[in-house]
ROSE-4610 file (N, C-alpha, C; in Angstrom, 1 decimal, always signed):
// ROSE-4610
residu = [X/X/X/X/X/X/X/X/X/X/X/X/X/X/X/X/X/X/X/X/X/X/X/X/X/X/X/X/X/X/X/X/X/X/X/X/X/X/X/X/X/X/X/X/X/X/X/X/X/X/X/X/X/X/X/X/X/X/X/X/X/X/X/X/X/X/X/X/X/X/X/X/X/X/X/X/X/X/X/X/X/X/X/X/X/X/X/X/X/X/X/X/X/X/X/X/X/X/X/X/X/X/X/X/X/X/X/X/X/X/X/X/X/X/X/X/X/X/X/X/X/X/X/X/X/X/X/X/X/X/X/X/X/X/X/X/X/X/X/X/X/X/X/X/X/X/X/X/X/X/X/X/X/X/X/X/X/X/X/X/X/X/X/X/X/X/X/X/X/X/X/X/X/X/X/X/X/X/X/X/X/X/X/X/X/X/X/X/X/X/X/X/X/X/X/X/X/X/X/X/X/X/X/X/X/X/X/X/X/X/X/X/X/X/X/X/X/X/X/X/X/X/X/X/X/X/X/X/X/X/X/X/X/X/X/X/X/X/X/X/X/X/X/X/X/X/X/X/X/X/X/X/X/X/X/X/X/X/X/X/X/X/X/X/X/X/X/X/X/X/X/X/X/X/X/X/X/X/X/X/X/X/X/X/X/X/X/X/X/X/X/X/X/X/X/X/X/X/X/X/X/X/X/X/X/X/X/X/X/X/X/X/X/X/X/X/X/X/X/X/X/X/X/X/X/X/X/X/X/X/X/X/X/X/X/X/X/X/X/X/X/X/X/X/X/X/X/X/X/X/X/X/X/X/X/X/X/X/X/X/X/X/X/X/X/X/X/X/X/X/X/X/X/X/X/X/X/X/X/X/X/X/X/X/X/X/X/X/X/X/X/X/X/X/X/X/X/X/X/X/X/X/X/X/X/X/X/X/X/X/X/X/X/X/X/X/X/X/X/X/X/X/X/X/X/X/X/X/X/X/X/X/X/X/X/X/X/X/X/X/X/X/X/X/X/X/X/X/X/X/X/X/X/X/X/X/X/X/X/X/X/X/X/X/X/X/X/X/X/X/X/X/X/X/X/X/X/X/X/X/X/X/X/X/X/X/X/X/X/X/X/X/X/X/X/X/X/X/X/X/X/X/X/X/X/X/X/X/X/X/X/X/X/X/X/X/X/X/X/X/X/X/X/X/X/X/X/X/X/X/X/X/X/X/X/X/X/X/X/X/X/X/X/X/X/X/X/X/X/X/X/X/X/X/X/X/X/X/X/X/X/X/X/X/X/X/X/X/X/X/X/X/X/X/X/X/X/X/X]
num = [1/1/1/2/2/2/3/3/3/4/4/4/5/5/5/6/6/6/7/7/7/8/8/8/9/9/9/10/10/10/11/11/11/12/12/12/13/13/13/14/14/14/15/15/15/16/16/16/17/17/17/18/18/18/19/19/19/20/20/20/21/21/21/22/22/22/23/23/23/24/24/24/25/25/25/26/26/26/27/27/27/28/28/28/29/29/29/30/30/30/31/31/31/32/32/32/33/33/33/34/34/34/35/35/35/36/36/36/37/37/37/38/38/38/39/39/39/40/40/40/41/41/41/42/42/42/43/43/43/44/44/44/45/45/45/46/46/46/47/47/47/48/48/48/49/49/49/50/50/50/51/51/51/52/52/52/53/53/53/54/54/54/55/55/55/56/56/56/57/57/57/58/58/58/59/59/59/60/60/60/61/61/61/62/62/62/63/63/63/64/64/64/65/65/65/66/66/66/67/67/67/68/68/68/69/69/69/70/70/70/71/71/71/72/72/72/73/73/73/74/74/74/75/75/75/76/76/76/77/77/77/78/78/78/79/79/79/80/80/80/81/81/81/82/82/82/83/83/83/84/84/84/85/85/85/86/86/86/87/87/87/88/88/88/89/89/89/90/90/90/91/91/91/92/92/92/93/93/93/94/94/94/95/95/95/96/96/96/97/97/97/98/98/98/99/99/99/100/100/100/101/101/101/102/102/102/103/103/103/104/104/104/105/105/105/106/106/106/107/107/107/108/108/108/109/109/109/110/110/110/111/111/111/112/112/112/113/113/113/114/114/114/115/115/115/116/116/116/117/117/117/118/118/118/119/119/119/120/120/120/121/121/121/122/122/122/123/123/123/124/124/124/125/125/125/126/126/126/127/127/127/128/128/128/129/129/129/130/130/130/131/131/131/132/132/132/133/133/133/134/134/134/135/135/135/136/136/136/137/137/137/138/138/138/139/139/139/140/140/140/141/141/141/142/142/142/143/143/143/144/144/144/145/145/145/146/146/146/147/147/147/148/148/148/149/149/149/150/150/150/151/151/151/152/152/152/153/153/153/154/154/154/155/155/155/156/156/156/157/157/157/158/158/158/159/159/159/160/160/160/161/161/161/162/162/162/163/163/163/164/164/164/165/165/165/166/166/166/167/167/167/168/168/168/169/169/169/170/170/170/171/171/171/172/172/172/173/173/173/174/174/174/175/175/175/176/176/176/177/177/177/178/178/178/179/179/179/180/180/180/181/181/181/182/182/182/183/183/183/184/184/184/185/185/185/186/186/186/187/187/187/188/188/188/189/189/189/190/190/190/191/191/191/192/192/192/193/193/193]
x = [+3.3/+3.1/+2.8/+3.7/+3.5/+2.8/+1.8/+0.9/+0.1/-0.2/-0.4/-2.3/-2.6/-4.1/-4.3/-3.1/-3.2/-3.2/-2.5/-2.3/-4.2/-5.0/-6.1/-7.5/-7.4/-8.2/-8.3/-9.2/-9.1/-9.4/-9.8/-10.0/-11.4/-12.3/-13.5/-14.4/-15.8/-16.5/-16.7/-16.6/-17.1/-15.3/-14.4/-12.9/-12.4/-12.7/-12.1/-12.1/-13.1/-12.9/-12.4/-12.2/-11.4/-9.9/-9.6/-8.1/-7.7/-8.7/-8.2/-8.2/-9.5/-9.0/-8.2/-7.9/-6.1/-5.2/-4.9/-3.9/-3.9/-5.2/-5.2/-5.0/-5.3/-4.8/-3.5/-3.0/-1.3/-0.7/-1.4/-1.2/-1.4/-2.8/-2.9/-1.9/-1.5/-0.7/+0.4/+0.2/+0.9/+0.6/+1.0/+1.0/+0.7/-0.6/-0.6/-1.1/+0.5/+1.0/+0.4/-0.4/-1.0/-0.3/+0.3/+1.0/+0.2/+0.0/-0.8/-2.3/-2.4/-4.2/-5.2/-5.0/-5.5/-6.1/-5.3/-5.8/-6.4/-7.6/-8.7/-9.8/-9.7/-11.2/-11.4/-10.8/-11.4/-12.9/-13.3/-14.6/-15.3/-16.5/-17.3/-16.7/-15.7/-15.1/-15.6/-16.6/-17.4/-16.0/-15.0/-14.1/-13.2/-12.9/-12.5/-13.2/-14.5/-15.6/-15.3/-15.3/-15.5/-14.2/-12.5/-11.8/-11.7/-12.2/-12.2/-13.5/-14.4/-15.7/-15.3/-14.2/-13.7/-12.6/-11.9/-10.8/-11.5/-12.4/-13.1/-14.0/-14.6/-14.9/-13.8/-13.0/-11.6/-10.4/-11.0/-10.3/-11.2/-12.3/-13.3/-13.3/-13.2/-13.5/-12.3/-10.7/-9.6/-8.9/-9.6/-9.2/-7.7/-8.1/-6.3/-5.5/-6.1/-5.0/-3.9/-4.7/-4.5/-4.5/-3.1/-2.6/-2.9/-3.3/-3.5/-3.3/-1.9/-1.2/-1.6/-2.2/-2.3/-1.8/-1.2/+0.2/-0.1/-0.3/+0.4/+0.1/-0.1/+0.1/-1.0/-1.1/-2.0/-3.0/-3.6/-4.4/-5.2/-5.0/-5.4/-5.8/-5.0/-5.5/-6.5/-6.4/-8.0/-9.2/-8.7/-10.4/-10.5/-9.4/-9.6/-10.3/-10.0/-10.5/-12.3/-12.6/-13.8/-14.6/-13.4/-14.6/-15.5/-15.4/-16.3/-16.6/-17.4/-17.9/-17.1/-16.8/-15.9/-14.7/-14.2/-12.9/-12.4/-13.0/-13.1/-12.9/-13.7/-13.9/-12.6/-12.3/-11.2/-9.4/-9.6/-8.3/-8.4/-7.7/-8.5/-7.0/-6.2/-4.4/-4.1/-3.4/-2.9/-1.2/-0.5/+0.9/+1.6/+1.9/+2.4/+4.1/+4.7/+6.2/+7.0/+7.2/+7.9/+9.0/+8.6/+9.7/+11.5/+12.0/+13.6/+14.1/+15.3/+15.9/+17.0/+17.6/+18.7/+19.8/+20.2/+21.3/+20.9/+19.3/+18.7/+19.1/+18.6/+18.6/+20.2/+21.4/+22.4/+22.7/+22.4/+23.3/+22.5/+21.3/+20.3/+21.2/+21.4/+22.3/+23.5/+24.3/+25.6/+25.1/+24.1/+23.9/+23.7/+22.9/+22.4/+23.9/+24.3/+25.7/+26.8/+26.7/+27.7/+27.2/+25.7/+25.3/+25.3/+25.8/+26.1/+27.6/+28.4/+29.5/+30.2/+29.7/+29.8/+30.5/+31.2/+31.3/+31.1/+31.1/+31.2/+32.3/+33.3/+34.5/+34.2/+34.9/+34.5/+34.4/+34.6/+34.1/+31.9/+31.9/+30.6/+29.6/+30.3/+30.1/+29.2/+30.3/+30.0/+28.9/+28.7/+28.0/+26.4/+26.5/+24.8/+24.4/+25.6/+25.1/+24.4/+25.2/+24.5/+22.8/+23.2/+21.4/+20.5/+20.7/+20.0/+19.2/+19.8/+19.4/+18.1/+18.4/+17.8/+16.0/+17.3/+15.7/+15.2/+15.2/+14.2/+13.5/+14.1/+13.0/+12.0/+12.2/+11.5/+10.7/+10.6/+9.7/+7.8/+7.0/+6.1/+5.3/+3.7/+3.4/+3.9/+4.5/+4.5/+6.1/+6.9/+8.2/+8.1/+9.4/+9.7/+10.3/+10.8/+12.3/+13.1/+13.5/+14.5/+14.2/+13.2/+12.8/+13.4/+13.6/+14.1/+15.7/+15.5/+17.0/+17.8/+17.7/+17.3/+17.1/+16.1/+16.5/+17.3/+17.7/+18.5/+20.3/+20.1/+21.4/+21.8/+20.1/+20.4/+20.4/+20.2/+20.0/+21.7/+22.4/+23.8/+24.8/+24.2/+25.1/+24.7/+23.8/+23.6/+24.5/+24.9/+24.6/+27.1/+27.1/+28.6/+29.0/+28.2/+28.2/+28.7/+27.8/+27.9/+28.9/+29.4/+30.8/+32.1/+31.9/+33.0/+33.3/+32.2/+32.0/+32.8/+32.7/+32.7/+34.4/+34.6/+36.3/+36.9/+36.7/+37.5/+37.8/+37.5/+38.4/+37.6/+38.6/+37.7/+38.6/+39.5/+40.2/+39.0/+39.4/+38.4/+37.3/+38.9/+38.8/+37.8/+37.7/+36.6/+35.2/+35.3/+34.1/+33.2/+33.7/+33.0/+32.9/+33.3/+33.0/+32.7/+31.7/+30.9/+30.7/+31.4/+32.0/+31.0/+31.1/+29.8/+29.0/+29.7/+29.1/+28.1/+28.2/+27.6/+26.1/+26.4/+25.0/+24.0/+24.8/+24.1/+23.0/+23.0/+21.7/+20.8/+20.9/+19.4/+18.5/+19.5/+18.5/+18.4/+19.2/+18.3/+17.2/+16.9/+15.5/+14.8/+15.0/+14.1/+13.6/+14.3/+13.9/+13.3/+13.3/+12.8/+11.0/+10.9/+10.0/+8.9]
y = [-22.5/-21.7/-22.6/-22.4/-23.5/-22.5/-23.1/-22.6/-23.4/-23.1/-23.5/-23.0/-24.0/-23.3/-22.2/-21.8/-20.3/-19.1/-19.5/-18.8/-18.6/-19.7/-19.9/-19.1/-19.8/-19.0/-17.7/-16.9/-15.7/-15.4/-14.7/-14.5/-14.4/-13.0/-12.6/-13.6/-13.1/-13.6/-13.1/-13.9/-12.9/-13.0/-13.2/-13.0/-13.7/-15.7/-16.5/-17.1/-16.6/-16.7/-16.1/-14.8/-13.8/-14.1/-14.2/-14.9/-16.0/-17.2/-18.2/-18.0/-17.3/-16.8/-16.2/-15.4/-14.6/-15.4/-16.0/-17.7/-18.4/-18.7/-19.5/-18.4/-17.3/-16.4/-16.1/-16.2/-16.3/-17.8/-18.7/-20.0/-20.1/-19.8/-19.7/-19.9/-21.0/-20.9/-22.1/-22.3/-23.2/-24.3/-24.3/-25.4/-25.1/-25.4/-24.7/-26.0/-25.8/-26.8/-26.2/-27.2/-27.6/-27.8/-27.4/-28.9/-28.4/-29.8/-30.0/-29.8/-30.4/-29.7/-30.0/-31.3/-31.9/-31.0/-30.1/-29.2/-28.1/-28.3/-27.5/-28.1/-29.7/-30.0/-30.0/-29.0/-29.5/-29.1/-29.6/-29.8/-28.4/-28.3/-27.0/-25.8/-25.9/-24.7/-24.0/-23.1/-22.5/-21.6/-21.4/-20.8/-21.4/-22.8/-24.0/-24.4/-24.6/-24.9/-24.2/-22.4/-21.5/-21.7/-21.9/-22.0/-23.3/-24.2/-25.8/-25.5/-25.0/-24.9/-23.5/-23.0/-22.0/-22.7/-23.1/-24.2/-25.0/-25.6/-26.9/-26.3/-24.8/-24.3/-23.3/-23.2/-22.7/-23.8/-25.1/-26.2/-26.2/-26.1/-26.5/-25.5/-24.2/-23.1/-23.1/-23.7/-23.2/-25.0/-25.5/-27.1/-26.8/-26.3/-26.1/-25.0/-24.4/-23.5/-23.7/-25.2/-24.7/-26.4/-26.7/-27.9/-27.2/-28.9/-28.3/-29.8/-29.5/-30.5/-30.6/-31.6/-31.6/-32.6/-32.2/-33.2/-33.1/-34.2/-34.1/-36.0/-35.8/-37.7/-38.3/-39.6/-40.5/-40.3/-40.7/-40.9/-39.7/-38.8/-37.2/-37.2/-37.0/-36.6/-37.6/-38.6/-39.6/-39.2/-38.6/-37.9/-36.2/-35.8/-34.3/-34.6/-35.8/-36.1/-36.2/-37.0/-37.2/-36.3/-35.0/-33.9/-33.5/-33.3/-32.5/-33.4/-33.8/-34.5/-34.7/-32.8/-32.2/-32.9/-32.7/-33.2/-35.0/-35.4/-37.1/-36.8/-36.3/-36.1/-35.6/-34.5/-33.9/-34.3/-34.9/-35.7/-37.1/-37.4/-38.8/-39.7/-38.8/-39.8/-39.6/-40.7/-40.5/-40.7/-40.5/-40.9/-41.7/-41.7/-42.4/-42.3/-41.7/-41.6/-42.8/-43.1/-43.8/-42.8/-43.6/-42.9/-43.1/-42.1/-42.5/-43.5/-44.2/-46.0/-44.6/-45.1/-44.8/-44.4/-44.7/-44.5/-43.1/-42.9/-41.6/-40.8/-41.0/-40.0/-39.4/-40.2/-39.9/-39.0/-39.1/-38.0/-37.0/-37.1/-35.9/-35.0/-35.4/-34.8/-34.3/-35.0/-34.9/-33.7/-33.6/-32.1/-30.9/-31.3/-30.0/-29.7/-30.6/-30.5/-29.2/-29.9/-29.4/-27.6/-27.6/-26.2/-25.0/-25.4/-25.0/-25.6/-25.7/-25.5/-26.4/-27.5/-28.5/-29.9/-30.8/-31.9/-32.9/-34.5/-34.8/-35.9/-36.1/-36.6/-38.3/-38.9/-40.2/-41.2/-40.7/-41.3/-42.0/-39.9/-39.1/-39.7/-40.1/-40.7/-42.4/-43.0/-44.1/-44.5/-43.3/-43.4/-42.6/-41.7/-41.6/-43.0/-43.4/-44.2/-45.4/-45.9/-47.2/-46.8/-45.3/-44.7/-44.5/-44.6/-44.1/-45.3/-46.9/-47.5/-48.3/-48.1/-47.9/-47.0/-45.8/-45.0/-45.4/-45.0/-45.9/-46.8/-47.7/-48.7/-49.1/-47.8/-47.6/-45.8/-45.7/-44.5/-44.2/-43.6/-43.5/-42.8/-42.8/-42.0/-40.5/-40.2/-38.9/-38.4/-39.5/-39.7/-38.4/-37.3/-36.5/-36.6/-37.3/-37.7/-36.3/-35.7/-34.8/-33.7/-33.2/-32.7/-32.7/-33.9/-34.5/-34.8/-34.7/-34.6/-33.0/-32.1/-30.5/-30.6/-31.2/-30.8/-31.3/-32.3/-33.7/-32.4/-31.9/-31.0/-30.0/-29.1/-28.1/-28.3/-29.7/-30.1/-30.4/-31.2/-31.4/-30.1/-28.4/-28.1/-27.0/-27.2/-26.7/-27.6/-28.6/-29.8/-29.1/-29.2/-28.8/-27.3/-26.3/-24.9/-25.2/-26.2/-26.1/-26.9/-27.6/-28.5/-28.0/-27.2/-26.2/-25.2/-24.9/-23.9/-24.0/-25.5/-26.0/-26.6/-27.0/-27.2/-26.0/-25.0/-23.4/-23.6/-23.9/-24.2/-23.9/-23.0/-22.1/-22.5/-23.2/-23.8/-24.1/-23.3/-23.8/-24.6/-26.0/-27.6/-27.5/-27.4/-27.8/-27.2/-25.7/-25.1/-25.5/-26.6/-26.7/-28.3/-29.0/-30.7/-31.1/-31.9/-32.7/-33.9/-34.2/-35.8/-36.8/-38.1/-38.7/-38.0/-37.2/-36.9/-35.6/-35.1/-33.8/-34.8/-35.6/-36.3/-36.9/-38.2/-38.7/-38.4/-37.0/-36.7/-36.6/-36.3/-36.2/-37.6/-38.9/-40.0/-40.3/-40.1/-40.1/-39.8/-38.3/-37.8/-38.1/-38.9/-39.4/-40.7/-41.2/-42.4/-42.6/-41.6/-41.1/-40.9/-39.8/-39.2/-40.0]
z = [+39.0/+40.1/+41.3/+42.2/+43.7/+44.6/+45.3/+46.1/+47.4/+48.2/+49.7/+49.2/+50.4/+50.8/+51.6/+51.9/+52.6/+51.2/+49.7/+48.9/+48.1/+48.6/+47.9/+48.7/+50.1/+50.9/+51.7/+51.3/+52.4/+53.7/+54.1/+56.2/+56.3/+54.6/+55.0/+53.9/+54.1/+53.0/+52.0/+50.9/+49.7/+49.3/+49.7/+49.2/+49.1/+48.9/+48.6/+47.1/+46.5/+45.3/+44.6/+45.4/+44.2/+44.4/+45.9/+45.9/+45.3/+45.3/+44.5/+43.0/+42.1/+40.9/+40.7/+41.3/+41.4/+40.8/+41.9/+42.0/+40.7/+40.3/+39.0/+37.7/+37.6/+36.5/+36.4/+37.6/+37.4/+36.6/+36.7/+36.5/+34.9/+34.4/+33.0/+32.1/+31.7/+30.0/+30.9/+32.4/+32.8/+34.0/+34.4/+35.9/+37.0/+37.9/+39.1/+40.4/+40.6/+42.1/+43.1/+44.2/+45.3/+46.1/+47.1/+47.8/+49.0/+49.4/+50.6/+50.5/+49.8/+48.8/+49.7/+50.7/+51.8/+52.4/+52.8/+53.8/+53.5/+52.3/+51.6/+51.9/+52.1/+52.8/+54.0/+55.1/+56.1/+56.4/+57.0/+57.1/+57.4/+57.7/+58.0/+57.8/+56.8/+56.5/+55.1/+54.7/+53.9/+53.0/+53.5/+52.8/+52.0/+52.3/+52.0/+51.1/+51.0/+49.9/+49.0/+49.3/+48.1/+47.0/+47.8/+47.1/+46.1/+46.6/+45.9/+44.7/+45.0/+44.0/+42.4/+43.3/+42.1/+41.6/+42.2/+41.5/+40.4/+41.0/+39.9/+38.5/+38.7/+37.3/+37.0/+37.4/+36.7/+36.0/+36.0/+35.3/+34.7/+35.0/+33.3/+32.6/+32.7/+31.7/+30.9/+31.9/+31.6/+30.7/+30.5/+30.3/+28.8/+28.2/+27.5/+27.5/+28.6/+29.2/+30.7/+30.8/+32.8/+33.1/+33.6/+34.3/+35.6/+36.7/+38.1/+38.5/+39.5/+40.0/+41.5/+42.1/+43.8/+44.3/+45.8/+45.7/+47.5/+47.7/+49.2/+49.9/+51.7/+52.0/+50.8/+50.8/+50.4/+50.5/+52.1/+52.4/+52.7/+53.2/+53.3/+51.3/+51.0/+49.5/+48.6/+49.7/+48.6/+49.4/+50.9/+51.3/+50.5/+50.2/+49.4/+48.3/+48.2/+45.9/+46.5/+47.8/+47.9/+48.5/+49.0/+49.8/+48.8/+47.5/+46.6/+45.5/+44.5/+43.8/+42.4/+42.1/+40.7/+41.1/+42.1/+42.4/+41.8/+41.8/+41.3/+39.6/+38.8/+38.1/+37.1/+37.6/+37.3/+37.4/+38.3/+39.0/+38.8/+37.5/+37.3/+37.4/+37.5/+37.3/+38.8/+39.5/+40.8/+40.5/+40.8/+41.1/+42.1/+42.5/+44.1/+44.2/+44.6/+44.4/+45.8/+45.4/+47.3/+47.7/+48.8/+49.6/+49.0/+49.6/+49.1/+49.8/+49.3/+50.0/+51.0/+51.9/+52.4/+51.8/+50.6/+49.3/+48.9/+49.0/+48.4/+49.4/+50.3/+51.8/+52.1/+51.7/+51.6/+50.5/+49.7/+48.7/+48.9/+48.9/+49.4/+50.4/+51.6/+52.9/+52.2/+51.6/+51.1/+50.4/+49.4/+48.5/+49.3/+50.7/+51.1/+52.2/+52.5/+53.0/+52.2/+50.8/+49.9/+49.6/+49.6/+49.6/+50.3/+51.4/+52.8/+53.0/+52.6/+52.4/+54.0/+53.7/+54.8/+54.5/+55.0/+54.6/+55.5/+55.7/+57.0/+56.7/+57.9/+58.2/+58.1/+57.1/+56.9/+58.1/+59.2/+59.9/+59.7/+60.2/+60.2/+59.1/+58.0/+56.5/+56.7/+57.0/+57.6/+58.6/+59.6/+60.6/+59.8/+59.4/+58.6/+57.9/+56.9/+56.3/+57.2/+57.5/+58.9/+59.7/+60.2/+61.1/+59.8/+58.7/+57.8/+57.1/+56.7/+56.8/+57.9/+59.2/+60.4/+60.4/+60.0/+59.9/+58.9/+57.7/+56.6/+57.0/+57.7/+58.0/+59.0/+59.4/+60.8/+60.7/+59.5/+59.1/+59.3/+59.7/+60.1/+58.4/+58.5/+57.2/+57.4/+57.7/+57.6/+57.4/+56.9/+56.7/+55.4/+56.3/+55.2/+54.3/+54.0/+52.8/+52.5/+51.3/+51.9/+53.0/+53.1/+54.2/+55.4/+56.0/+57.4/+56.8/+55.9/+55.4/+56.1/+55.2/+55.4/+56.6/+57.6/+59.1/+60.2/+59.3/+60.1/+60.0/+58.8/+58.7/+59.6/+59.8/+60.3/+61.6/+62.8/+63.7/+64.1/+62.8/+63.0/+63.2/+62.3/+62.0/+63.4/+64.5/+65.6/+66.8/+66.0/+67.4/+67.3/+65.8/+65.1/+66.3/+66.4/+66.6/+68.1/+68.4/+70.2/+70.3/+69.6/+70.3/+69.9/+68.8/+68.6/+69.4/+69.9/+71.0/+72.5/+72.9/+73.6/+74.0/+72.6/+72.1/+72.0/+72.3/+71.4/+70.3/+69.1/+68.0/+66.8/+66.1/+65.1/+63.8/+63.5/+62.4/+61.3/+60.3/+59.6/+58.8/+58.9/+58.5/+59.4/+61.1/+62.0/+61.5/+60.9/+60.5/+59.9/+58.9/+57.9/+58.1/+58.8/+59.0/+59.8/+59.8/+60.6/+61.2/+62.1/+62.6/+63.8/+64.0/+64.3/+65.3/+66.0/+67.7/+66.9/+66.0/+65.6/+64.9/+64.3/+63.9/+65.1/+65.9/+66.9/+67.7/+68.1/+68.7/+67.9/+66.3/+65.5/+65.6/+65.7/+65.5/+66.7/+68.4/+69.0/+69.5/+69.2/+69.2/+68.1/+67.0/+66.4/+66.8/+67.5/+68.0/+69.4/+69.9/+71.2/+70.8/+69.7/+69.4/+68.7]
């Protein structure tokens, strides 16, 4: 069960423990994913407390029934482990995944390409691969990997809409392919930005 800190915390008092036990009774007998778990400690937040303090005796009561995966940046998530005491305790394996190389970031695009029923013209091909190497290496912590993938697409297949628009040309080979001029503005506004 994948879940946000919005799936854990409530609005009133007195309701964040029952939403977060909610959450974890669904979970029971399996897995219950965090993502972005970070954003449970923020600070002087008493609702925030309540869901993290019912999470932490809902691993202990539930210890062979109940995996509980928290997943989000580094560094945010080694001050989550330290907002609460249980939390150390409980969370005793870290992971670390790296980031994807540019080889990754391509076939990534090429799948979400292929899912959406897109291709890009070997030119197009040639020219991600080259900005891609670029970006990778010029990535900030907050580098999405497929993520910015997925938006890098939907940015091209806006950037596709408007110059087809622009050309009259509704052939369908054009519909569906994506050539360098349809990519180029995603990495300049990445490199602007």
């Amino acid at each position: 069960l994948e879940v946000s800190s919005k799936d854990l915390v409530a609005e009133y008092v007195g309701q964040t423990s029952i939403k977060t036990y909610s959450v974890i009774e669904r979970a029971l007998g399996g897995i219950l994913f965090i993502d972005e778990a970070y954003s449970l400690s923020s600070k002087n937040n008493s609702y925030n407390d309540e869901a993290i303090a019912t999470l932490i005796k809902a691993m202990e009561d539930n210890r062979d029934d109940l995996i509980v995966i928290v997943a989000g940046y580094p560094k945010e998530m080694e001050d989550f482990i330290k907002s609460n005491p249980g939390l150390k305790s409980r969370f005793q394996k870290t992971i670390h995944f790296p980031d994807y190389s540019a080889d990754d970031l391509y076939d990534v695009f090429l799948s979400f390409c292929r899912e959406n029923d897109y291709i890009l013209s070997e030119d197009a091909s040639k020219y991600l691969k080259e900005k891609l190497v670029n970006y990778v290496a010029n990535t900030t912590k907050y580098f999405g990997n497929a993520r910015d993938m997925r938006n890098f697409l939907d940015m091209a297949i806006s950037n596709q809409a408007n110059r087809l628009l622009e050309e009259n040309v509704t052939s369908p080979d054009a519909l569906m392919t994506l050539i360098p001029s349809d990519l180029a503005d995603i990495f300049e506004k990445e490199t602007a930005s």
